[in-house]
ZALUM-133884 format. One record per atom (N, C-alpha, C, CB): residue in one letter; x, y, z. Coordinates in steps of 0.2 Angstrom, whole numbers, plus 2048, in hexadecimal, padded with zeros to 3 digits. Glycine has a CB too. Layout:
N
aXYZ...
***
This chain:
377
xABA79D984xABB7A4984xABE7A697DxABF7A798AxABD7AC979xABF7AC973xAC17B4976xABA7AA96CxAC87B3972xACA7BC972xACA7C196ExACF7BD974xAC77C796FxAC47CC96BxACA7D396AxABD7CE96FxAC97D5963xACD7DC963xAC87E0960xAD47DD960xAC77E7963xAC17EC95FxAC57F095BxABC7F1964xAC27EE955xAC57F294ExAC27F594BxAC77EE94AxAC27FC949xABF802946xABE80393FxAC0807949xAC07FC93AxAC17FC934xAC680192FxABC7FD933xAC47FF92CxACC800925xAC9809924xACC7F8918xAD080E927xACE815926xACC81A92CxAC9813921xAC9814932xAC7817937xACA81493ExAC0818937xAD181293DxAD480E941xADC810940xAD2805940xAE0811944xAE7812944xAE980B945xAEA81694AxAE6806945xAE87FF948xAE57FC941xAE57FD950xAEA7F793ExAE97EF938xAE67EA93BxAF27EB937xAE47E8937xAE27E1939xAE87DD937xADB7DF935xAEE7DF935xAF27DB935xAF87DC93AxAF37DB92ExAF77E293CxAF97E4942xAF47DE94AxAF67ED942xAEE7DC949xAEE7D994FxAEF7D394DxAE87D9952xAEF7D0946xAF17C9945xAF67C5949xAF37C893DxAFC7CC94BxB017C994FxB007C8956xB077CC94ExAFA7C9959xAF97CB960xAF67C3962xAF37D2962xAFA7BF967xAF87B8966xAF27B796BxAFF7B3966xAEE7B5968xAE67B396BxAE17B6969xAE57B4973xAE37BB964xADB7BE960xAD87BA95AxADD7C695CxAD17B995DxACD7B495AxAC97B9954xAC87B0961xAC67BC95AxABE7C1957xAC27C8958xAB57C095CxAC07CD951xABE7D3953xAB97D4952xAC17D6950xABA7DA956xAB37DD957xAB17E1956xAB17DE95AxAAC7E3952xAAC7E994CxAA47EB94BxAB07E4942xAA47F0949xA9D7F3946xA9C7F893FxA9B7F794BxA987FC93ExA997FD939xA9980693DxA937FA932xA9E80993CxA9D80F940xA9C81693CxAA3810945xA99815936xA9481B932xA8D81B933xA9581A92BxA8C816935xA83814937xA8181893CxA8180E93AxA7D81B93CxA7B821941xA7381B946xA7882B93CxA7381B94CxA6F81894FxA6781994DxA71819955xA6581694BxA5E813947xA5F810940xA58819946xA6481293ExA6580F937xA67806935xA6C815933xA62806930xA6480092ExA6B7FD92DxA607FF92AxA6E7F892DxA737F792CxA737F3926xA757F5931xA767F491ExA747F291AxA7A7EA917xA727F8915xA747E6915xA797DE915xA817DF910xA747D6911xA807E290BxA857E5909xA8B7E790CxA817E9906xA8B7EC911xA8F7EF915xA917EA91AxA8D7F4918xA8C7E591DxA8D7E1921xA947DC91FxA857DF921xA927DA917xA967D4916xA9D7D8911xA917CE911xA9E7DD913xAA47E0910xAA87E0915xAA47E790DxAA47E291BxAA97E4922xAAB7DD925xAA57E9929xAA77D7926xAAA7D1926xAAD7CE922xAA67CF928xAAD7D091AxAB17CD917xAB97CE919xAAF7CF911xABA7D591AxAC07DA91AxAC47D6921xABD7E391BxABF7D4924xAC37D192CxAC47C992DxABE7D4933xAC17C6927xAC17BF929xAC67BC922xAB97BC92AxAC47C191FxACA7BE917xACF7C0918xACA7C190FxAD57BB913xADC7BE911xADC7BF90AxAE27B9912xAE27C390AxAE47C4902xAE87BF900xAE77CB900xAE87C28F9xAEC7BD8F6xAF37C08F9xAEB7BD8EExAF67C78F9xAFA7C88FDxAFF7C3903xAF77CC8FExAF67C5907xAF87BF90ExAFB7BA90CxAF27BC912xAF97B6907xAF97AD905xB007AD905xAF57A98FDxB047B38FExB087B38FExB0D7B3901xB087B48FBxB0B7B7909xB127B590ExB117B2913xB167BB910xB0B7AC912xB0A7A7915xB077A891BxB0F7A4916xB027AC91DxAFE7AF922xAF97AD91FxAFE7B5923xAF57A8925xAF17A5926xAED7A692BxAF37A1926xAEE7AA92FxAE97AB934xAE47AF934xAEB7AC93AxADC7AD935xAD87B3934xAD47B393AxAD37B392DxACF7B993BxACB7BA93FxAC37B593DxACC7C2941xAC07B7941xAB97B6943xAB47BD946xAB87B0948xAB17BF941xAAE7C6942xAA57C4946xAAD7CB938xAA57C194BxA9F7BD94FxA9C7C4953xAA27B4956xAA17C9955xA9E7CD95BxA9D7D5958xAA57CD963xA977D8955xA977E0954xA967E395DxA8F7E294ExA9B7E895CxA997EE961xA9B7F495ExA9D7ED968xA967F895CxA8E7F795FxA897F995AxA8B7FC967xA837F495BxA7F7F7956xA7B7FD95DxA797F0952xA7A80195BxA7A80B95ExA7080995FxA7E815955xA6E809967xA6980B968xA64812965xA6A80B96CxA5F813960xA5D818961xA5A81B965xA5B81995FxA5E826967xA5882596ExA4F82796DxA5B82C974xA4D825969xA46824968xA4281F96DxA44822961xA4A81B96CxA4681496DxA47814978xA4D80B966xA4F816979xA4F818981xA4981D983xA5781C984xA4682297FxA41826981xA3A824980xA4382D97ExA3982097CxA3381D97AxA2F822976xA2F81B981xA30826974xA2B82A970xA3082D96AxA28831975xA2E831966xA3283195FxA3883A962xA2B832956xA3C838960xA4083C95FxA4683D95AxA4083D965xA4A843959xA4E841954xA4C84094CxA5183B956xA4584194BxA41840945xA40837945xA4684393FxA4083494BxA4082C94AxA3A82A951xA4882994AxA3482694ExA31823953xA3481E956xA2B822951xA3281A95DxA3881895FxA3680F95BxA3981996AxA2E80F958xA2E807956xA2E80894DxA25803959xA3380C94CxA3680D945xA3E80B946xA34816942xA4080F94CxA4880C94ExA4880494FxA4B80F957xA43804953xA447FB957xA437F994ExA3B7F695FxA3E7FB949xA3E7F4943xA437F5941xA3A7F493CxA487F793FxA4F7FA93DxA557F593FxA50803941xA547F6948xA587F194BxA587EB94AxA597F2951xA537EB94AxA4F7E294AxA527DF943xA437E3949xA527E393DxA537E1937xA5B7E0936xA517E7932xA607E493BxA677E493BxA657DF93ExA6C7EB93ExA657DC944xA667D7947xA647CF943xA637D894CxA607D193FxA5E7CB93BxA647CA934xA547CC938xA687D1931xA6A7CE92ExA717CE933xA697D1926xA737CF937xA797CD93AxA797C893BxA7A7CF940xA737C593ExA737BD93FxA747BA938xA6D7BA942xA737BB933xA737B892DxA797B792CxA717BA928xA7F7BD92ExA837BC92BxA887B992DxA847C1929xA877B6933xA8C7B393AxA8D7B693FxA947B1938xA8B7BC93FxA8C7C0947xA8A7BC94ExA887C6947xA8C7BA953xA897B6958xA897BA95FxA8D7AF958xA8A7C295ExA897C6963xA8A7CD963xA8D7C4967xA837D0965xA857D7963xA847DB969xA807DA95DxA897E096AxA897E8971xA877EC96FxA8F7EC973xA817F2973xA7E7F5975xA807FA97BxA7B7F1974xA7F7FE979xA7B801981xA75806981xA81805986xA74806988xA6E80A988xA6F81298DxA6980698BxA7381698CxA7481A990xA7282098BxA7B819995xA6E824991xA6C82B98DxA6E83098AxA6982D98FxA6F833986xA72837984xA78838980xA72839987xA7D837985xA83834984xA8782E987xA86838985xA8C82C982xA8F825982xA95825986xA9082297BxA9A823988xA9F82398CxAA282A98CxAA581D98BxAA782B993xAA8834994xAAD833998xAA3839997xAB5838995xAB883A99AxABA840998xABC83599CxABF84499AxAC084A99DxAC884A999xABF84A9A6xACC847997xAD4847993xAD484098FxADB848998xAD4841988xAD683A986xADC838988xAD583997ExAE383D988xAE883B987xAEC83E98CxAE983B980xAE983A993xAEC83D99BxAF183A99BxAE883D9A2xAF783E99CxAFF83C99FxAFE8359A3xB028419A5xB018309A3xB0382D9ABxB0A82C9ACxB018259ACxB0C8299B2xB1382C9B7xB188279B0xB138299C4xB168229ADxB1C81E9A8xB1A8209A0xB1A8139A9xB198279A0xB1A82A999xB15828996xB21829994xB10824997xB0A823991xB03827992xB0981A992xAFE824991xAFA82A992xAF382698FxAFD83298ExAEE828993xAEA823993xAE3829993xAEC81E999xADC827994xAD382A995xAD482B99DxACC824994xAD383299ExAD18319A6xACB8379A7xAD78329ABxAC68369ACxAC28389AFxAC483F9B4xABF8329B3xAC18429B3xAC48479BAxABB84B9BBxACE8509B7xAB98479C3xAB384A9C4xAB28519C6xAB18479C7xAB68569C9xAB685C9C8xAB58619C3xAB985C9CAxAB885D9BAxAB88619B3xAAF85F9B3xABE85D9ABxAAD8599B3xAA78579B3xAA385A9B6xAA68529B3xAA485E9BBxA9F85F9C1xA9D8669C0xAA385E9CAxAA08699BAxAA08709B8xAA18719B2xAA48749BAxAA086C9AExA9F86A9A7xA9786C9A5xAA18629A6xA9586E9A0xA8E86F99ExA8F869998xA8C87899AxA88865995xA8986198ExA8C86598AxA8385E98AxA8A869989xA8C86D980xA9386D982xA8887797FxA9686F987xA9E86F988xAA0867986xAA0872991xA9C86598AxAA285C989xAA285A985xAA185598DxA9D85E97FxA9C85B979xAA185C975xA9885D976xAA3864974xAA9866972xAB1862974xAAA86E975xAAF86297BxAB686097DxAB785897AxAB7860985xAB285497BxAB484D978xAB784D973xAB0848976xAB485096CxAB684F964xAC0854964xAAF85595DxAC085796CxAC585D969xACC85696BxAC5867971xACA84F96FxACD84A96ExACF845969xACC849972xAC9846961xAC783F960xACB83D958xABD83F960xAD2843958xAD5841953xAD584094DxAD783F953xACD84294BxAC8843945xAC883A943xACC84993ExAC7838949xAC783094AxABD82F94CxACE82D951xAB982C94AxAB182A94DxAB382A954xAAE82294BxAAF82D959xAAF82B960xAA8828961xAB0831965xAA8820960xAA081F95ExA9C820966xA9F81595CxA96821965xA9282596BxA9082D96DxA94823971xA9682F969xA96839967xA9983C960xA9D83E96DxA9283595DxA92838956xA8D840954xA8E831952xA94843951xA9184A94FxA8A84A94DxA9584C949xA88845949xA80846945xA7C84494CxA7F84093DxA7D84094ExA76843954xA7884795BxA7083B958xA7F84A95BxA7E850962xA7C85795DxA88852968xA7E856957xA7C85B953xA7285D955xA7F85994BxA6F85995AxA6785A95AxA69859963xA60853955xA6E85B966xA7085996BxA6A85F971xA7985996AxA6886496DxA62868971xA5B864971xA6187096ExA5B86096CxA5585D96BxA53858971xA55859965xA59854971xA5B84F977xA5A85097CxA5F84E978xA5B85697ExA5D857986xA5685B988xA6685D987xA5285C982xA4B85F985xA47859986xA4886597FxA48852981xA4584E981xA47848987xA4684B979xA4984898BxA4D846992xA4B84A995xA55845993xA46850996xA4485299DxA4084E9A0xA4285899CxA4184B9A7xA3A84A9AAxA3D8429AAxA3284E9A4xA428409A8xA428379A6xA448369ABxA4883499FxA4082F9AExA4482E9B3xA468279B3xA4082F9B8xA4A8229B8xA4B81B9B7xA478179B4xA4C8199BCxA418179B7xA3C8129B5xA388159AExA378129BDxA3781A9ADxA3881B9A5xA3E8189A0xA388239A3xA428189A2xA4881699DxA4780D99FxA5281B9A1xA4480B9A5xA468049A4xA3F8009A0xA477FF9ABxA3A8059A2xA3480599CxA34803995xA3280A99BxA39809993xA3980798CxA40804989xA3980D989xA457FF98DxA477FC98DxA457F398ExA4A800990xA3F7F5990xA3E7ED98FxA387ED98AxA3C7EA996xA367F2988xA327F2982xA367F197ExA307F8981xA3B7F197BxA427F3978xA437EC977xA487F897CxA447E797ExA477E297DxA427DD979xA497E0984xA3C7DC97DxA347D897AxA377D9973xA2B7DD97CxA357DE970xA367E0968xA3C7DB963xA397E8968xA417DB967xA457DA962xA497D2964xA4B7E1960xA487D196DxA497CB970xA477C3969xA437CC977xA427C1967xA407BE961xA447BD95BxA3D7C195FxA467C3959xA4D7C3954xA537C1956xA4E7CA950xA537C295CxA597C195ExA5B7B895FxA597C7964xA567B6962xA527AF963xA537AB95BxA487AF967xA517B0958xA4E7AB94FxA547AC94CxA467AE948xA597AF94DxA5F7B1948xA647B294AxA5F7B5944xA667AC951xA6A7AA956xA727AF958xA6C7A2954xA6E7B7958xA737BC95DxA717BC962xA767C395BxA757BE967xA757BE96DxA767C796CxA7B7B8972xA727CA971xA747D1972xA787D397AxA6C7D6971xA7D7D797CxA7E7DA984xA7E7E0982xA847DA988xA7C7E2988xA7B7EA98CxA827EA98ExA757EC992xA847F198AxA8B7F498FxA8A7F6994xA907FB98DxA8D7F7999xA8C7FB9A0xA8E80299ExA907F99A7xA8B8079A2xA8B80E9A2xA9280E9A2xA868129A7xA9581599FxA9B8189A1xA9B81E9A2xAA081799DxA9D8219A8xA9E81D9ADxA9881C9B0xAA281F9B0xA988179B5xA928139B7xA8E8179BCxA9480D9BAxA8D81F9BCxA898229BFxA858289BAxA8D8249C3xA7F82A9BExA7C8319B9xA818379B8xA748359BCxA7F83A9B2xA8283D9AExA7D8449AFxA8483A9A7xA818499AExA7B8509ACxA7484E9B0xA788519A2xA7484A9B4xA6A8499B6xA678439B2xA648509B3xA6A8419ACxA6583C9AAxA668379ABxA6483D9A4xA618309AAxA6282B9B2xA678279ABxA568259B7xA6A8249AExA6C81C9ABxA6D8179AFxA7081C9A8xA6A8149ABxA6980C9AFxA6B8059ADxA6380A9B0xA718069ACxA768019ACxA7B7FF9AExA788019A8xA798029B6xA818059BAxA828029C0xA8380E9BBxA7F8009C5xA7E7FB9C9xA807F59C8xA797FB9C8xA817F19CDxA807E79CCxA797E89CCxA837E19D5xA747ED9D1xA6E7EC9D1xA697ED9C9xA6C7F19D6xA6C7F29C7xA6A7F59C1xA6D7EE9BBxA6E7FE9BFxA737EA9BBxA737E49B5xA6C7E09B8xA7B7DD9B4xA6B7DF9BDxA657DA9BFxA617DC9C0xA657D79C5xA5F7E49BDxA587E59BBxA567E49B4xA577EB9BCxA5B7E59B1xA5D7E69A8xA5C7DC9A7xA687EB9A5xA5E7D99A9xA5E7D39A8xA587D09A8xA627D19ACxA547D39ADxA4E7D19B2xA497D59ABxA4D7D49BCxA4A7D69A7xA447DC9A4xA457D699DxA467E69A2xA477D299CxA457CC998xA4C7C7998xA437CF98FxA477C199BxA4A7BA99CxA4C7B4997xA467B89A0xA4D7B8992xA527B398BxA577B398CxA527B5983xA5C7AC98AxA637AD98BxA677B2985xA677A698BxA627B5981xA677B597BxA657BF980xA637B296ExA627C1983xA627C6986xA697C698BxA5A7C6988xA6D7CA98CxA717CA991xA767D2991xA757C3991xA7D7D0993xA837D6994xA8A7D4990xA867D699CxA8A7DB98ExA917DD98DxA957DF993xA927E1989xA9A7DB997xA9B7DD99ExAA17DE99DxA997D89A3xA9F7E699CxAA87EB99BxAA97EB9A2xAA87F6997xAAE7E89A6xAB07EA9ACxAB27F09AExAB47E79ADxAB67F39AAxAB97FA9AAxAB28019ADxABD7FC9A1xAAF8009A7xAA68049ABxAA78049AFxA9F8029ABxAA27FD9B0xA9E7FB9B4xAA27FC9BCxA9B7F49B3xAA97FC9BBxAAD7FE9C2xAB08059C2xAB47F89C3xAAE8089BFxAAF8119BExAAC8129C4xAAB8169B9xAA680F9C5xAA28119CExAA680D9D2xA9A80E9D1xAAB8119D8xAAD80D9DCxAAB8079E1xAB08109DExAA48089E1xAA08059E6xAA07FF9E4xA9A8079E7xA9F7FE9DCxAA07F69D9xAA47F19DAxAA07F79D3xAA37EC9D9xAA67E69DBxAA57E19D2xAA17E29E3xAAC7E39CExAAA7DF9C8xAAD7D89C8xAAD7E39C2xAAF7D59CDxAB27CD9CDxAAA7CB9CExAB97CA9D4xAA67CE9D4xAA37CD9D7xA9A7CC9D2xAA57D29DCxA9B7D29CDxA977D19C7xA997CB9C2xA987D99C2xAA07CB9C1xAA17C69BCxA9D7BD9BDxAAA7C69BCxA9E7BD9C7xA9C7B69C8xA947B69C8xA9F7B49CExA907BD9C8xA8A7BC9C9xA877BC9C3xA877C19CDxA887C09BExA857BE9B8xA877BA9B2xA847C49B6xA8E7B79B3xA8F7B19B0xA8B7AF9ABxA8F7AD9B5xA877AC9ACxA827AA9A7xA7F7B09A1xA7D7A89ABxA817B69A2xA7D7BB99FxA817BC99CxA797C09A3xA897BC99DxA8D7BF999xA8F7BD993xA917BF99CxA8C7C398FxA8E7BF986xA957C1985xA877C397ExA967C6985xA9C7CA985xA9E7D098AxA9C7CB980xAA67CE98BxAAA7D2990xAAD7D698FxAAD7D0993xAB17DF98FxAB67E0992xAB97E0998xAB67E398FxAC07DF999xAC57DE99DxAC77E499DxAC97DA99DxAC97EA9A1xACD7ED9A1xACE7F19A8xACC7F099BxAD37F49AAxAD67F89B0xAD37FE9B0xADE7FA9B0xAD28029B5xAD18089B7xAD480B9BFxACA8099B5xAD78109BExADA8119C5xAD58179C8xAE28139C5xAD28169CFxACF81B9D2xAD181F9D6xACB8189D5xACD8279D7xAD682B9DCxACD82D9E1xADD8389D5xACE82F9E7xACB8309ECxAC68359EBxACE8309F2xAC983B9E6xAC48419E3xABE83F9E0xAC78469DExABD8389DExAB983A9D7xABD8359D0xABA8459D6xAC58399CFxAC68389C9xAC68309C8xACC83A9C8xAC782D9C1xACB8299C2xACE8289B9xAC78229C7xAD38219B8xAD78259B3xAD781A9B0xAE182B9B7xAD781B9ABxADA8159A9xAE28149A9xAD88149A3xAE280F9AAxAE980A9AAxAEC8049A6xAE98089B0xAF08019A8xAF47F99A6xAEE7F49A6xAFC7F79ABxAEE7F09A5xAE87EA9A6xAEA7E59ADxAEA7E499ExAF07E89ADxAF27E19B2xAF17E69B9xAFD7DD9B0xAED7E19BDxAE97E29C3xAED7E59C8xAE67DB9C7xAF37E39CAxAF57EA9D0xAF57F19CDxAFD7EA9D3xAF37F39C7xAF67F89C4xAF17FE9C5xAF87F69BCxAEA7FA9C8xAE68009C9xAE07FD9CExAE38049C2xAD97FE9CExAD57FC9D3xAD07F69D1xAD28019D6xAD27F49CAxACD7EF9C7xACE7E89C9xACD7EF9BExACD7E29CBxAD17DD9CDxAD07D79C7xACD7DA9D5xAD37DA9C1xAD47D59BBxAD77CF9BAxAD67D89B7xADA7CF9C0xADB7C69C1xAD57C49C5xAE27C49C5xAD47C69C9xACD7C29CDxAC77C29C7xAC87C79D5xAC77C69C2xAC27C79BExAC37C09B9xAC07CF9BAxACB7C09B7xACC7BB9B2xACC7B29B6xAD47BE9ADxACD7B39BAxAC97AE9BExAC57AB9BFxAC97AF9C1xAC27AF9C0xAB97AE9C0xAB77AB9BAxAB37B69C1xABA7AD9B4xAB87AD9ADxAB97A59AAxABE7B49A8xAC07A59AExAC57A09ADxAC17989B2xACD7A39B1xABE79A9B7xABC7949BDxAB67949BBxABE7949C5xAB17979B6xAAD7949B3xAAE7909ADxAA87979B3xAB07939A9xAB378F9A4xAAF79299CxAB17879A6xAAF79A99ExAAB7A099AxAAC79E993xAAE7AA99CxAA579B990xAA779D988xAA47A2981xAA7797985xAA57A9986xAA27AF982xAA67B297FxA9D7B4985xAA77B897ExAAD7BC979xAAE7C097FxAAA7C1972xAB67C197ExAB97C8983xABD7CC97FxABE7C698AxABF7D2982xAC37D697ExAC67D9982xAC17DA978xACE7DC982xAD17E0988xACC7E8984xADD7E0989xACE7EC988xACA7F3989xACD7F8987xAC97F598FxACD7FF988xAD1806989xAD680398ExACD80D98BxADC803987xAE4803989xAE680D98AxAEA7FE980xAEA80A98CxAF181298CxAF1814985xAFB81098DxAF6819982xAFB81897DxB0281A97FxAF881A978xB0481597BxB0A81397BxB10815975xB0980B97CxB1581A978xB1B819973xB1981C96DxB1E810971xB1981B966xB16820962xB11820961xB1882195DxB0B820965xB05821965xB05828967xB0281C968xB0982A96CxB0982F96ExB0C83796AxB0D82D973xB0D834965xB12837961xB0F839959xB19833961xB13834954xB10832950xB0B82F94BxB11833950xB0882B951xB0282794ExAFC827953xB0381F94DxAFC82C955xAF582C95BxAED828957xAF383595ExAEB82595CxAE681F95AxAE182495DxAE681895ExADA82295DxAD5821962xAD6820967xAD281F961xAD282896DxAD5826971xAD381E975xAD582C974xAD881D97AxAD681697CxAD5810978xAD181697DxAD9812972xAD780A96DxADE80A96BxAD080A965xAE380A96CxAE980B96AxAEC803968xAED80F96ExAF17FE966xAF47FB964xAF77F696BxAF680095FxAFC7FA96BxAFF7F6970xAFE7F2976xB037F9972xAF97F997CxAF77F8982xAF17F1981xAF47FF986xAEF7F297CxAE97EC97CxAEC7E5979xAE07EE978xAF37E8977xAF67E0974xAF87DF97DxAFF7DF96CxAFB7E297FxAFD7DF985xAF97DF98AxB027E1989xAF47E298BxAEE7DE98FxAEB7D898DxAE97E3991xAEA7D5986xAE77CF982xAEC7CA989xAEA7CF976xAF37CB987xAFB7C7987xAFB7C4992xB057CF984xAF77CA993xAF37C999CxAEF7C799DxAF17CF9A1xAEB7C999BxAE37C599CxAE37BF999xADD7C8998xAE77BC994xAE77B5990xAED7B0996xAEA7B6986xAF07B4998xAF57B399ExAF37AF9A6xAF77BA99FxAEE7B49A6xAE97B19ACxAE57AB9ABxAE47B79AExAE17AC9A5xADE7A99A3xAE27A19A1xADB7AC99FxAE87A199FxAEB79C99ExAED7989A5xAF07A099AxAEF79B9ABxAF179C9B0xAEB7969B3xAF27A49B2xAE67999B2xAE07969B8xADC7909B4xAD879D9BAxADF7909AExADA7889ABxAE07859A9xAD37879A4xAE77849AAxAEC7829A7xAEC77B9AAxAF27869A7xAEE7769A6xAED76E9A7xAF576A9A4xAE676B9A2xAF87689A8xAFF7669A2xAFE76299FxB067639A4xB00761999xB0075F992xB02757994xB0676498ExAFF75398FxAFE74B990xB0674D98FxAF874598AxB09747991xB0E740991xB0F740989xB08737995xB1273F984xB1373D97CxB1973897DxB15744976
***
């Protein structure tokens, strides 16, 4: 298992990369290029700047004897176009002008050492909650869901409200340039149903499956957040049923998941220890992270560590652990903590501290369930 921290690059991050250099067990970040708007090529140029910037030292470094670097193996995300979820052109883009596009990023990702890329497919809009920066009862403050705001929410409203959280920070998935055609969208989704969306989702796959095979990345599917429909429009990534349909729509290993736990257990009905052991094999890459569920509807993120809400992250790092998982993980949407709240507010959910101490749990567990004592010397 290799451990991951998602980093938003020099300028769009409150958080260093020399800031995680001290968090102990970060291997890979995980990074993308988050000016690229979804269908655009991603050019090699930019490619080898943003991995230079995360796997080099300076001469600085040398000089006070820092030595540790990363490995930049995992992009999240190269951004689905929705031409390509709707099958027909929209947005001014046909959907087999998007796939050549992706096809091309993927081939020079693989050129360049990347060995895994995230995705999702969910319509319209990308993750959603209702306060970035909700109180909890120990002063910190965290993403939370309240299904009653939602339930009387219109899009054009949740639009506003997201960015009125996003600290003039990217909120990748409610990028301004494509809600700004956000009437276009919502006319082009009338009438869509499941089985259109898995349609053109395995059209999707066929296409670019090959490259992915010839220039050895592996791709996952995020699961929906949260793991139910939104406004009417279907998504199908939110199920145990629905990863085993998605899975089942092309049988290559380099085809599989990004198995965010936190999602995919937004639906209480889900069982994520229970996903982690079933799709095992599929799992290129994971997040780990808590979420606490209230009986209305709501529910709110939390601490990493498993009594703390309703996610069972030790049974999950378990599972991870008593196979002997060797894909990428990354802890999730932390809290924020102490002056995050104050004077350095991050993105929300991406803050500094809570995901060094959830790294320091999860590597804890993990340490815990394969630990062997040390030979005799």
């Amino acid at each position: 298992m290799k451990m991951g921290f998602r980093w938003y690059g020099e300028g769009n991050d409150t958080v260093s990369l020399d800031q995680v250099r001290q968090v102990p067990g970060v291997e890979t970040i995980v990074w993308s290029l988050h000016h690229k708007q979804a269908g655009e090529v991603w050019e090699e140029a930019e490619i080898a700047a943003e991995i230079a910037a995360i796997t080099g030292l300076t001469d600085e470094h040398r000089a006070r004897g820092i030595t540790k670097t990363f490995d930049a193996e995992v992009v999240e995300s190269v951004n689905v176009h929705e031409s390509i979820k709707l099958g027909k052109t929209v947005l001014g883009m046909s959907r087999d002008e998007a796939i050549a596009n992706y096809v091309t990023t993927i081939e020079r990702l693989g050129r360049a050492g990347v060995k895994v890329v995230c995705y999702n497919f969910m319509p319209v809009f990308d993750w959603l909650r209702t306060d970035m920066f909700h109180p909890l009862p120990d002063g910190s403050t965290a993403l939370f869901y309240e299904k009653a705001v939602v339930d009387l929410m219109t899009p054009e409203s949740l639009i506003e409200s997201m960015h009125l959280g996003d600290g003039g920070l990217t909120l990748p998935g409610w990028e301004p340039e494509r809600l700004a055609s956000f009437q276009e969208l919502k006319e082009a989704y009338v009438g869509v149903t499941r089985e259109d969306m898995y349609a053109s989702y395995e059209y999707f796959l066929d296409a670019i499956i090959p490259t992915c095979e010839e220039y050895d990345v592996k791709i996952g599917v995020h699961p929906d957040d949260p793991a139910f429909d939104i406004f009417g429009w279907p998504r199908v990534v939110s199920r145990k049923e629905d990863l085993a349909r998605v899975l089942s729509l092309n049988d290559s290993p380099y085809h599989g998941l990004t198995l965010c736990l936190g999602s995919f257990g937004s639906n209480p009905d889900s069982d994520p220890v229970d996903a982690v052991k079933t799709f095992m094999d599929r799992i290129h890459f994971t997040h780990v992270r808590n979420i606490k569920h209230f009986p209305n509807g709501d529910f709110t993120e939390v601490a990493h560590r498993a009594c703390e809400g309703s996610i069972d992250t030790v049974g999950i790092m378990k599972a991870y652990a008593d196979a002997g998982y060797q894909g990428y993980v990354r802890p999730d949407h932390g809290r924020h903590l102490w002056d995050e709240n104050t004077t350095n507010r991050p993105r929300p959910g991406y803050g500094l501290y809570d995901r060094a101490l959830g790294i320091q749990y999860l590597l804890g567990v993990w340490d815990a369930c394969r630990y062997e004592a040390p030979s005799p010397r």
